[in-house]
C-alpha positions as CSV (number, residue, x, y, z in Angstrom):
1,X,47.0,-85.5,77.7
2,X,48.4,-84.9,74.1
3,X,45.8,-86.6,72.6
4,X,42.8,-85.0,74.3
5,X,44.6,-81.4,73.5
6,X,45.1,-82.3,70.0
7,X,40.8,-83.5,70.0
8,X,40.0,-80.4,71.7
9,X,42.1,-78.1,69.1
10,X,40.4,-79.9,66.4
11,X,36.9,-79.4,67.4
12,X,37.8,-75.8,68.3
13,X,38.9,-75.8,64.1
14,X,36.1,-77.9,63.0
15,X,33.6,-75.4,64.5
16,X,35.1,-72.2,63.6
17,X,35.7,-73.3,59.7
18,X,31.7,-74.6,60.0
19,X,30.7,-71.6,61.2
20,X,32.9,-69.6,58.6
21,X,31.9,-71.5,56.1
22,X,28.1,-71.0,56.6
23,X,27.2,-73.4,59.3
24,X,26.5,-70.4,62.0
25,X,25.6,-67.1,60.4
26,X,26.1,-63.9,62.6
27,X,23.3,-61.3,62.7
28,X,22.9,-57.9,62.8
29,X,20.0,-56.2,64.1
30,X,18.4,-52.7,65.4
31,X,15.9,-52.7,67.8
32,X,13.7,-50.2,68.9
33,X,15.0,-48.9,72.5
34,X,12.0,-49.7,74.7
35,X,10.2,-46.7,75.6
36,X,10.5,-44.5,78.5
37,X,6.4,-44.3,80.7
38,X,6.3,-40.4,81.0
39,X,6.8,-39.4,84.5
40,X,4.3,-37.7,86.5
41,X,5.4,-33.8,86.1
42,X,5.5,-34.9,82.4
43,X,1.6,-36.0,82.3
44,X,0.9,-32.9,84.2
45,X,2.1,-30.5,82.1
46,X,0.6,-31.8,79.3
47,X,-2.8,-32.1,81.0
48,X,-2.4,-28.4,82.3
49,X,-1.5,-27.4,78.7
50,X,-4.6,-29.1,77.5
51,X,-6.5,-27.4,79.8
52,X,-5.5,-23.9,79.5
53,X,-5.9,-24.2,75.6
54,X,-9.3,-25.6,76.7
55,X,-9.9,-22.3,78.6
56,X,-8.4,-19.8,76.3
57,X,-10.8,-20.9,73.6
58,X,-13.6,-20.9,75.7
59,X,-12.9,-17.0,76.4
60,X,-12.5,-16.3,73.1
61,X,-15.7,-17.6,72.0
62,X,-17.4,-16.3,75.3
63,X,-15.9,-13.0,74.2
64,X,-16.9,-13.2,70.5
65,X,-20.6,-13.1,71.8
66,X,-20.6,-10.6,74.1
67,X,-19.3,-8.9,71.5
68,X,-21.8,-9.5,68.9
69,X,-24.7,-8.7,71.4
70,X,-23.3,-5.3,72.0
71,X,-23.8,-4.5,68.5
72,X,-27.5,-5.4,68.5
73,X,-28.4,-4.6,72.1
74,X,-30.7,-2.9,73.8
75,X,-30.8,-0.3,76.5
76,X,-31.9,-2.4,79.2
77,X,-29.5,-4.6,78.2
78,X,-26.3,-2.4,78.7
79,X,-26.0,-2.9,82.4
80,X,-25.7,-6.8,82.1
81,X,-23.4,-6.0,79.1
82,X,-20.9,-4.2,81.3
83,X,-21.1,-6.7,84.2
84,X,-19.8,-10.0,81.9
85,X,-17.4,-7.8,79.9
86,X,-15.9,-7.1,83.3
87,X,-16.2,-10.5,84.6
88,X,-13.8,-11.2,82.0
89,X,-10.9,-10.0,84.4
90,X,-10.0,-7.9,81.5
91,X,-9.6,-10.2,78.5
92,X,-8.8,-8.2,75.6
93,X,-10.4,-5.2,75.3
94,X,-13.3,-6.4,77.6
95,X,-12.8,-3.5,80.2
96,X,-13.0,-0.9,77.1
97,X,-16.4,-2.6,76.0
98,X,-17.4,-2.6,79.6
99,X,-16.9,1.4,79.5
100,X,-18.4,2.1,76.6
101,X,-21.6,-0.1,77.5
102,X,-22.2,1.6,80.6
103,X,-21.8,4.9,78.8
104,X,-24.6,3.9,75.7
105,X,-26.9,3.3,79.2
106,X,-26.4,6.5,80.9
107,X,-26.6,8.1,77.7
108,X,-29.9,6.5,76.5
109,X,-31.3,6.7,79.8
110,X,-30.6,10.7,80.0
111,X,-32.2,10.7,76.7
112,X,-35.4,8.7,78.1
113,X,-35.5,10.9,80.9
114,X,-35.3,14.0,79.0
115,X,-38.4,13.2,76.8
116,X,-40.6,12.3,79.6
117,X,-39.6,15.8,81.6
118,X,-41.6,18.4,81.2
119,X,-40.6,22.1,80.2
120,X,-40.1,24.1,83.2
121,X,-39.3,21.8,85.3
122,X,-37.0,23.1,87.8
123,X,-34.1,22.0,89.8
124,X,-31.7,23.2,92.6
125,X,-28.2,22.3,93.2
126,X,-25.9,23.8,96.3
127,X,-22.8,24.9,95.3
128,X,-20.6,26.6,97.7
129,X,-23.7,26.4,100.1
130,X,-25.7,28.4,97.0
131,X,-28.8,27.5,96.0
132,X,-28.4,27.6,92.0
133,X,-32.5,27.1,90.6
134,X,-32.1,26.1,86.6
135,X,-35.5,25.2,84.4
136,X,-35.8,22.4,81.8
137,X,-35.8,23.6,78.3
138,X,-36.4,20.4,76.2
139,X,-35.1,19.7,72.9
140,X,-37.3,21.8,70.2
141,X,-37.4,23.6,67.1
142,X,-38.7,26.8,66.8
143,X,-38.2,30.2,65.0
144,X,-35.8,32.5,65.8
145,X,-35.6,36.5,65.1
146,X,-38.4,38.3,64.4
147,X,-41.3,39.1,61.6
148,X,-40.5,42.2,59.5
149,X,-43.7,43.6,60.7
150,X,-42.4,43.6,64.6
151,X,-42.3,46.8,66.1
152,X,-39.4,48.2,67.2
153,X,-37.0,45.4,65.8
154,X,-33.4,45.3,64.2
155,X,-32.3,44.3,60.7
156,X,-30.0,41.5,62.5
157,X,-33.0,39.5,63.2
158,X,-34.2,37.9,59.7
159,X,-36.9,35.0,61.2
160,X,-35.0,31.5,60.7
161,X,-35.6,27.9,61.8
162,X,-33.5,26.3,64.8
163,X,-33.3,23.1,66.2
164,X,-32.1,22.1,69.3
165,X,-31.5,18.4,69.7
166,X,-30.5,18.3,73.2
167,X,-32.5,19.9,75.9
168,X,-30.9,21.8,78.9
169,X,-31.4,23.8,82.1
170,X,-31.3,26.7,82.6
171,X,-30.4,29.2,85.5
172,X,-34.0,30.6,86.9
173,X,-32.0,34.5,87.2
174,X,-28.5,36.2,86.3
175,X,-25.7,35.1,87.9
176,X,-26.0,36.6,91.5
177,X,-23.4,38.4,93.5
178,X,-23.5,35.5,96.0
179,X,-22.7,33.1,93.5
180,X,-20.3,34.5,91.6
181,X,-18.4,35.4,95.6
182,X,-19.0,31.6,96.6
183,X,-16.8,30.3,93.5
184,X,-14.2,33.6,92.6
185,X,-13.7,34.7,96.3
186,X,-14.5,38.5,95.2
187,X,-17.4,41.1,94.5
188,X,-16.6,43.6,91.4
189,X,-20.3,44.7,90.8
190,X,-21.3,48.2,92.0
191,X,-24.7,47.7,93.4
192,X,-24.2,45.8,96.3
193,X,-27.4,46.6,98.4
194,X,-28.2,42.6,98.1
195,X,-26.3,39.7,97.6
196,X,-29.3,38.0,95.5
197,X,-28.8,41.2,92.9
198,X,-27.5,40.2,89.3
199,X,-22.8,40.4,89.4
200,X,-22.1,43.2,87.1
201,X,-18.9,45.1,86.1
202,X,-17.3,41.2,84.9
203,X,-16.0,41.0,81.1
204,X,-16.3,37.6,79.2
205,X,-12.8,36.4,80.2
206,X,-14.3,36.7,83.7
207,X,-17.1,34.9,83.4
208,X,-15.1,32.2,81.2
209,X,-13.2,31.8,84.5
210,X,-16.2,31.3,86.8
211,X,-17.8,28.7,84.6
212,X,-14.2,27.0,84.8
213,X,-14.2,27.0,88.1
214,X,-17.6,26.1,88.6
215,X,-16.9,22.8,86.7
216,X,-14.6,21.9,88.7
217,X,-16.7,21.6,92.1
218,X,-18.2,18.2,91.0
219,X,-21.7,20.0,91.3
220,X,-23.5,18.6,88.1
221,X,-24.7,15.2,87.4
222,X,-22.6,13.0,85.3
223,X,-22.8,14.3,81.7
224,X,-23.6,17.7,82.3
225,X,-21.1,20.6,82.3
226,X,-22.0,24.0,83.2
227,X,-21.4,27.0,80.1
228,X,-22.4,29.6,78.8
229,X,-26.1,29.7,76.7
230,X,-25.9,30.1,73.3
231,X,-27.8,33.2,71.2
232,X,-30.2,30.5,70.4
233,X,-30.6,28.9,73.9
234,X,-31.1,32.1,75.2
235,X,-34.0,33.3,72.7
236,X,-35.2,29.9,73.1
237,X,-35.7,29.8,77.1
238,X,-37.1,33.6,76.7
239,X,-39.7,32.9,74.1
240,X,-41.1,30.1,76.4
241,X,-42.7,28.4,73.4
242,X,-44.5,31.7,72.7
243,X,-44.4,34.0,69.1
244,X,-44.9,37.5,70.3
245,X,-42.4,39.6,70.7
246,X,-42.2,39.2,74.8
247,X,-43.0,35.8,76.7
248,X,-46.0,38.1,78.0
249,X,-47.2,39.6,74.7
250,X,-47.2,42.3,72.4
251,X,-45.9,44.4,74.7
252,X,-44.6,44.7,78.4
253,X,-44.9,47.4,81.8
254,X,-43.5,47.6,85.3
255,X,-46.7,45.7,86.3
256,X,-45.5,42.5,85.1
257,X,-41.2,42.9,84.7
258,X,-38.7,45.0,86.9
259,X,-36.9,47.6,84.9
């Protein structure tokens, strides 16, 4: 028992001093850790990011050409304009661009409409349950004042050129009593033997207050307002596209105006 002890102790020696010596040389070494599969939410995630990039750019380049055909369009191509910008679901400033498309289209269509309607042509709104009857004046240049050589005229009325660039309508009479009741709720004219006769006894802050009002009833088409004509709307309308000093003529008589 001894002996075999003693054997075993030297081959435990002989094989630590071999491997000390060189016979068995340790190691050191660093692997790699072996890498983790990407779970499920982890591939989703990055798919849906993928995608949505995917998308964004898409609406930026849809955008960018919408865009670029609203600064070379049309007017007939406005309305289609307006319908993708706001199929956009209001991507940038896509429901701005939608606005202001549909606002170039009513405005060059008023403008179409305007050219092709002739002078004259009149039209009736009810306000208040009035009848208001306006004419068309179209857009026009003509000369306004008079000729020194006009009978009768003033010294304020040196002849000059005037251009009107947008055409209007405008009221058929004065301002009736009935009218000017149905909006301000009162009568302060005088004659009152007929509600169709012209509102009198009113200053100019008065009647600033009835056109006010009057724009607030909804009445007019959109883009129009109701004001006051101008000195030059005013000569224009009464002139009627005529040079004399009356609409009629030279000259006028109770057989053709009421004084």
């Amino acid at each position: 028992m001894t002996i075999s002890f003693s054997i075993l102790l030297v081959l435990l020696l002989g094989i630590l001093v071999w491997g000390l010596s060189g016979g068995i040389k340790p190691s050191v070494s660093i692997t790699e850790p072996p890498r983790e599969q990407p779970t499920e939410s982890e591939e989703y995630d990055e798919k849906t990011g993928e995608r949505l990039q995917q998308e964004e750019q898409e609406r930026q380049e849809q955008y960018d050409r919408l865009v670029q055909a609203k600064n070379r369009a049309s007017e007939f191509e406005f309305p289609r304009l307006a319908a993708q910008f706001r199929a956009m679901n209001g991507y940038k400033d896509s429901v701005k661009l939608a606005d202001e498309c549909e606002k170039k289209y009513r405005s060059l269509k008023e403008r179409h409409e305007e050219a092709e309607r002739k002078a004259g042509s009149r039209m009736a709104l009810s306000i208040q349950g009035v009848e208001y009857a306006f004419r068309w004046c179209p857009a026009d240049t003509f000369m306004m004042g008079s000729p020194t050589s006009e009978k009768d005229r003033r010294d304020n009325e040196a002849q000059h050129r005037v251009t009107l660039t947008r055409g209007f309508w405008m009221l058929e009479t004065q301002v009736t009593q009935e009218m000017w009741r149905s909006v301000m709720g009162n009568n302060p004219s005088q004659f009152k033997d007929s509600k169709k006769l012209p509102v009198e006894r009113v200053s100019w802050n008065d009647c600033q207050e009835f056109i006010k009002k009057l724009n607030t009833l909804g009445a007019t088409q959109s883009g129009f307002r109701f004001s006051l004509p101008t000195e030059a709307m005013w000569e224009y309308a009464c002139r009627a596209g005529t040079t004399t000093p009356y609409h009629l003529g030279a000259a006028i008589n109770c057989c053709c105006v009421i004084f």
